[in-house]
N, C-alpha and C positions, 0 to 999 in steps of 0.2 A: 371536430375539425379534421380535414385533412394533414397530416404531415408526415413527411419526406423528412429522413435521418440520412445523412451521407458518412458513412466510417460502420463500419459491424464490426469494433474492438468493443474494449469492454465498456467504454461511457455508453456509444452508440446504441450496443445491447443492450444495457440496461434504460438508456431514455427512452429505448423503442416499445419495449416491454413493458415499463412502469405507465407510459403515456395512452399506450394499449388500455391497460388495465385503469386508466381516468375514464375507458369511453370513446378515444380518438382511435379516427383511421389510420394506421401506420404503414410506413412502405419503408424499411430497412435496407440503405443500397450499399453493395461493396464493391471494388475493380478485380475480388479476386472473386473468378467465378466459383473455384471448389469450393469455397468458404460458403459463400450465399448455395450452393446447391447443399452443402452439410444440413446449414442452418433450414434449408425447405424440406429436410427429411426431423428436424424436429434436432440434428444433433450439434450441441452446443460447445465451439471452439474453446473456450475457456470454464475455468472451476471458480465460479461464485453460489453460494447455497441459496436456493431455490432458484435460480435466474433459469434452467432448465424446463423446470415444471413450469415456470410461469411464462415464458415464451411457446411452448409449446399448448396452453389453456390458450392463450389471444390467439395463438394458428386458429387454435379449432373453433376456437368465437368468432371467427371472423375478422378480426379487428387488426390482425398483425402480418405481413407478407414482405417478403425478402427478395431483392431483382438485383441484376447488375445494372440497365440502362437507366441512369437517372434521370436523365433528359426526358425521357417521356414521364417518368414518374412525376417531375417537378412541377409538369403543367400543368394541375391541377390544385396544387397544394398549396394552403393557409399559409404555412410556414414550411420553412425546409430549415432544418437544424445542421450544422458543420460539427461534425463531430471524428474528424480528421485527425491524424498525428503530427503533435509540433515535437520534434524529436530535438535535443539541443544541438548546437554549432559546435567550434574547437573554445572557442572565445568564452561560453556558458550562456550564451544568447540562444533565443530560440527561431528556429529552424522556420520561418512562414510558410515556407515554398507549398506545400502541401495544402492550407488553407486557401491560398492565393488562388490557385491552380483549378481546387473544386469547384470557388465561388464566379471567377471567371468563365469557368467551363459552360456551368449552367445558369450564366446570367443570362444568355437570349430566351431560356425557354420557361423564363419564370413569369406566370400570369401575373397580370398587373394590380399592384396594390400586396403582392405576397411579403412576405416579412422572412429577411435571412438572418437567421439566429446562430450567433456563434458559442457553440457549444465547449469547443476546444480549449482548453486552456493557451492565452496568447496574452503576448503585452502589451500593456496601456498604452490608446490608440492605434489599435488593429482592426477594429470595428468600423473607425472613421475612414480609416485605410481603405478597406473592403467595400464600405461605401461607392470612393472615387471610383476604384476599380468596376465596381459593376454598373456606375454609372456611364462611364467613358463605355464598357464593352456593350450598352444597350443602348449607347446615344439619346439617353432620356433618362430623368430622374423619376421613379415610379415603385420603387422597391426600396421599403427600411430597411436597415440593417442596425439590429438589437445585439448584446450581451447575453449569456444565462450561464453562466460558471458553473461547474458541478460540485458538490461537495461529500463525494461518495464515496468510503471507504470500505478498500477491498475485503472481503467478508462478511459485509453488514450493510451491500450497494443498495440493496431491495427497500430495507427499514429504511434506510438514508435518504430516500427520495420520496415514497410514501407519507413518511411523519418527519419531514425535516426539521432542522433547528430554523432555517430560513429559508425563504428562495428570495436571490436577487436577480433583479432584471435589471438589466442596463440598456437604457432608451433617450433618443434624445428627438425622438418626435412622438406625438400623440397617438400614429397608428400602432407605432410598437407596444405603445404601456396598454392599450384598448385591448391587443391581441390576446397580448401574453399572461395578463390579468385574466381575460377569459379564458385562455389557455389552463391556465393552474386553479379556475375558481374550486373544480372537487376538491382540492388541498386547503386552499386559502377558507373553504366553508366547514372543515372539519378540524379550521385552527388554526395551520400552519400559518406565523406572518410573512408576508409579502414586502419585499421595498425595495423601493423602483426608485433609479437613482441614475445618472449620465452614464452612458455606457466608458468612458475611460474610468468613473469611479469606479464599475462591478468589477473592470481587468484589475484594478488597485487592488481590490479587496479580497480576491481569488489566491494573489500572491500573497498580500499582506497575511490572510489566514493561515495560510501552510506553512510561513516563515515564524507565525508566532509561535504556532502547535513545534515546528522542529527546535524552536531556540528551547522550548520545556524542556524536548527529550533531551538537548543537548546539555540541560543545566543539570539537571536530575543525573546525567552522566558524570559529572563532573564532582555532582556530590560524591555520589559514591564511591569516586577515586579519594575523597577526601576523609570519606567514611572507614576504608579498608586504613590509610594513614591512622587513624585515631582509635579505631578498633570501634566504632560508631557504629548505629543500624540504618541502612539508606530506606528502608522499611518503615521505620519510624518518625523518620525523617518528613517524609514525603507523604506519611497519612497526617505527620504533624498541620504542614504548610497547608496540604491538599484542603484542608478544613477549612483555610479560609476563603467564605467564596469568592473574595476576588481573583483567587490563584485558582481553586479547582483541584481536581484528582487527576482527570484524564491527564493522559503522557505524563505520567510520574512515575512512571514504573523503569529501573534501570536494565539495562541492555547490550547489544555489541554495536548500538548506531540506528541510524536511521534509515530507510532502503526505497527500493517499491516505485513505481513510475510516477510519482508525484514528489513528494518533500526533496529527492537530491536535485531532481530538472529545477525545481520550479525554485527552491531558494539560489540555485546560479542563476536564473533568468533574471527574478529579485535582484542580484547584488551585478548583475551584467546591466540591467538597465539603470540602478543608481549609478553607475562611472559612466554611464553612456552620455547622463545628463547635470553631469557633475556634482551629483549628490552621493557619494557612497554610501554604504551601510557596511560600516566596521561591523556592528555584531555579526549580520548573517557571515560574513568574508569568514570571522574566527569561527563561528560554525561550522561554515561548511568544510574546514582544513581540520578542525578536533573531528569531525565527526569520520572524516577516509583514516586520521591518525586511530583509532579507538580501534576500527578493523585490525590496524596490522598491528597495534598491541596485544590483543585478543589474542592475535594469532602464536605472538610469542610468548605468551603466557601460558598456553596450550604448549609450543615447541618445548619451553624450559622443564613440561610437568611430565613428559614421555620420555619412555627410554630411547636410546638411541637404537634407530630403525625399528622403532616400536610399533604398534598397532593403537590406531585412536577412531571410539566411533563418535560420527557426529548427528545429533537427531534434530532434524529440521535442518531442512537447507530454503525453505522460500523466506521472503523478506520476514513475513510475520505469518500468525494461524490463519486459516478458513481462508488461505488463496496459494494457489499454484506457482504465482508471480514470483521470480526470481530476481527481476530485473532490481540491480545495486545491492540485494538480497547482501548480506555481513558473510554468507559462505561462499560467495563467488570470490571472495577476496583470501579467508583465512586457508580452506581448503588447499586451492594452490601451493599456498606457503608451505604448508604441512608438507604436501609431497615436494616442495622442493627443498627442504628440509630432510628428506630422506623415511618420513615416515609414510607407515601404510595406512591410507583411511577407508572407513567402511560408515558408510552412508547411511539414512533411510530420513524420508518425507512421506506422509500419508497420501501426498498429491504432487509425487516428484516431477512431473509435467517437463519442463523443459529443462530444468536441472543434472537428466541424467546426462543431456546431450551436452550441455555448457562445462558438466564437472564430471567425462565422459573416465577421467584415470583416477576416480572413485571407483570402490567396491560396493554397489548398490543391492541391498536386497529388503525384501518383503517387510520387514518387519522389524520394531523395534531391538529387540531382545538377540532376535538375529545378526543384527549390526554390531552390538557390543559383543558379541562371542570372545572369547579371548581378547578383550582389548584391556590395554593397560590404562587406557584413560577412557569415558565416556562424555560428551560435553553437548549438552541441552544448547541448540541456538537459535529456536524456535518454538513458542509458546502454545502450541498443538496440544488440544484436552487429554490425547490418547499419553503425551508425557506427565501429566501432571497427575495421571492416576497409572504411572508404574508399578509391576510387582518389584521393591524395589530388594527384595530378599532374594527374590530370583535372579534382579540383574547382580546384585552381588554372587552369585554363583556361577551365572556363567561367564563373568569379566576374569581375567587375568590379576589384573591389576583391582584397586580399589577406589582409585580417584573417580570421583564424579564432577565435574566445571558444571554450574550449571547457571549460563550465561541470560538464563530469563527469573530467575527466584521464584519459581514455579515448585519445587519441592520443597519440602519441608524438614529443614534441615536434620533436627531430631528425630524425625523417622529414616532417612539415611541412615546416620550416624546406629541407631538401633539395627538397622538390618545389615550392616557388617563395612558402609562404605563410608569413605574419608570424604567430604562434602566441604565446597569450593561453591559461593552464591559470589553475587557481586554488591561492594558495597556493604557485606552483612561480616557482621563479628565471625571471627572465625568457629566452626564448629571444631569440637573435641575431634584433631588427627587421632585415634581410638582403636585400641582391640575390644572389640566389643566379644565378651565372655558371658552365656547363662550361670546366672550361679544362683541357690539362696542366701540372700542375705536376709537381715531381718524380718524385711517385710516379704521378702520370697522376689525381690525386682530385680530388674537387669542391673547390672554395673557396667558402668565406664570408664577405664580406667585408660588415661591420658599417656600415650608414647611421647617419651623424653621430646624435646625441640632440636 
């Protein structure tokens, strides 16, 4: 098939790229022209692992091509995908304007019978919306207008759309489901299931997803503050539950909150459209106010463990691993504090991307170990492999201090605690506060010998 992608952020790149790679003709269009001319040199605006290599293989197959004028790209294509930013409102409602605008734009130049596919994350009945609108701007009904939600998360967009858990299609006439079914069949023949459902259920289903996956993180949060009260493992805890499969493992892992250009938009849009139509959703509301509160506890939990005018380094500042994303990222919030707090911070992200620019009265440098230099506190706030396999003997040598926060439970407490550092997880029993001394003792092992409280 032909198809036309409007948006070259990161859904767009990645459907453009993935859909390349089913076989389809792609034409990737932006409004900013640098961008699209990066992307024609093969260089790719954002950090997702492999979305590089794999937009630049469909260049050179043939299959994948990036233009600003969409209008002429449109007139030939099967489908045109919207995959536009709904950025939120002041209210927690989301933003159409951008959606509207596309599909208006190039409703006169879409061949008849085309199928406009909203890729964008938007709420329930925006599709129907989109309809009117490009019906009125073409003075003829002749063009569907279908749902296709993404469910792609950042570091793992490529495997997520390839081998999905599901693909939903939201249609409410027979050319849409005919399309998009052929659209997705290399998926749908290698397994993946398909279900094709009213396009205001897929918009339901888009949010209802994100808000169950954040209410996890937010519970599993919550444990763990109950876990540190009791002297509990939230560790244990959460591989206990996780076992059941009704419940699951995923997002059971505890944390500084939740971040990243989906879970905070999309659960305000959630609990913006229950009060719009007088259904509220208490839960999401309490969420989403525990989950901004947990940031700036964080932050004073870090304030209280530094000396004053101390030195604190923090590793990872993007929302989570394997993305550059910063956006709601837990350090856009605590860092601030810090310095205005008085304290000095020293920074490092393996892919600090826009970070440096947002958290520009950070001290950034190259490298982990470099950040901690002399710092009196060191504090893990992002789950990056390169922290989870620290020299953690070395970082106790070159830190000042001895505290380690380590706000993802990625180390291992007793291997801290052995290489000479005072170890701070969340949710986990405290580790031995420790001078940790070589000595032989019986069997020739280390000792631990516990500093008073």
């Amino acid at each position: 098939m032909k198809i036309v992608i409007l948006g070259a952020g990161y859904v767009g790149l990645t459907t453009s790229a993935c859909l390349a790679e089913l076989g389809h003709q792609v034409t990737c269009c932006d409004i900013d022209a640098g961008r699209v001319a990066a992307l024609n040199r093969a260089e790719t605006p954002i950090y997702e692992p492999g979305l590089g290599d794999l937009i630049k293989a469909q260049m050179q197959a043939g299959r994948l091509a990036f233009a600003c004028d969409a209008k002429q790209a449109v007139g030939t294509a099967n489908a045109v995908f919207l995959a536009v930013g709904t950025p939120s409102s002041e209210d927690g409602d989301i933003d159409l304007s951008y959606v509207e605008a596309a599909a208006t734009d190039i409703a006169p130049y879409l061949s008849e019978g085309a199928v406009l596919v909203v890729k964008s994350t938007v709420v329930a009945g925006t599709a129907q919306r989109l309809k009117r609108l490009v019906d009125t701007r073409r003075g003829r009904d002749d063009i569907a207008v279908a749902s296709n939600p993404e469910f792609l998360r950042e570091g793992s967009a490529i495997e997520d759309f390839l081998h999905a858990d599901r693909i939903i299609i939201g249609v409410d006439d027979a050319q849409s489901e005919a399309l998009l079914r052929t659209l997705y069949r290399p998926l749908t023949r290698a397994g993946v299931p398909l279900l094709a459902t009213r396009t205001v259920n897929a918009e339901l289903i888009k949010y209802a997803a994100n808000a169950m996956l954040a209410l996890k993180i937010g519970f599993i949060n919550d444990v763990a503050d109950l876990c540190e009260a009791l002297g509990g493992d939230v560790k244990a805890v959460a591989d206990g539950i996780g076992r059941d499969h009704r419940i699951g493992t995923a997002f059971l892992a505890a944390g500084p909150g939740f971040g990243g250009s989906c879970f905070p938009k999309d659960t305000r849009a959630f609990a913006s459209t229950g009060r719009r139509y007088g259904r509220p959703q208490p839960l999401i509301e309490a969420l989403i106010e525990g989950n901004e509160a947990r940031k700036g506890a964080l932050a004073q939990r870090i304030i209280h463990a530094v000396p004053r005018h101390g030195r604190v380094a923090i590793l990872g500042t993007s929302f989570k691993a394997n993305t550059d994303d910063v956006r709601e990222a837990a350090a856009l919030t605590i860092v601030p504090r810090l310095i205005e707090a008085g304290l000095e911070v020293h920074a490092h992200d393996p892919q600090p991307g826009a970070a440096k620019r947002l958290l520009a009265a950070a001290h950034w440098h190259d490298t982990a170990l470099a950040a901690t230099r002399d710092a009196d506190v060191a504090v893990i706030l992002t789950e990056w492999d390169e922290y989870r396999t620290l020299d953690l003997t070395q970082l106790a040598r070159v830190m000042r201090g001895r505290l380690l926060l380590d706000f993802r439970n990625i180390v291992v407490a007793q291997e801290a605690v052995r290489a000479g550092l005072d170890y701070q997880g969340l949710g986990l029993p405290a580790a031995p506060s420790a001078q940790i001394r070589r000595g032989q003792g019986a069997a020739g092992s280390l000792r631990v010998a516990a500093s008073p409280a």
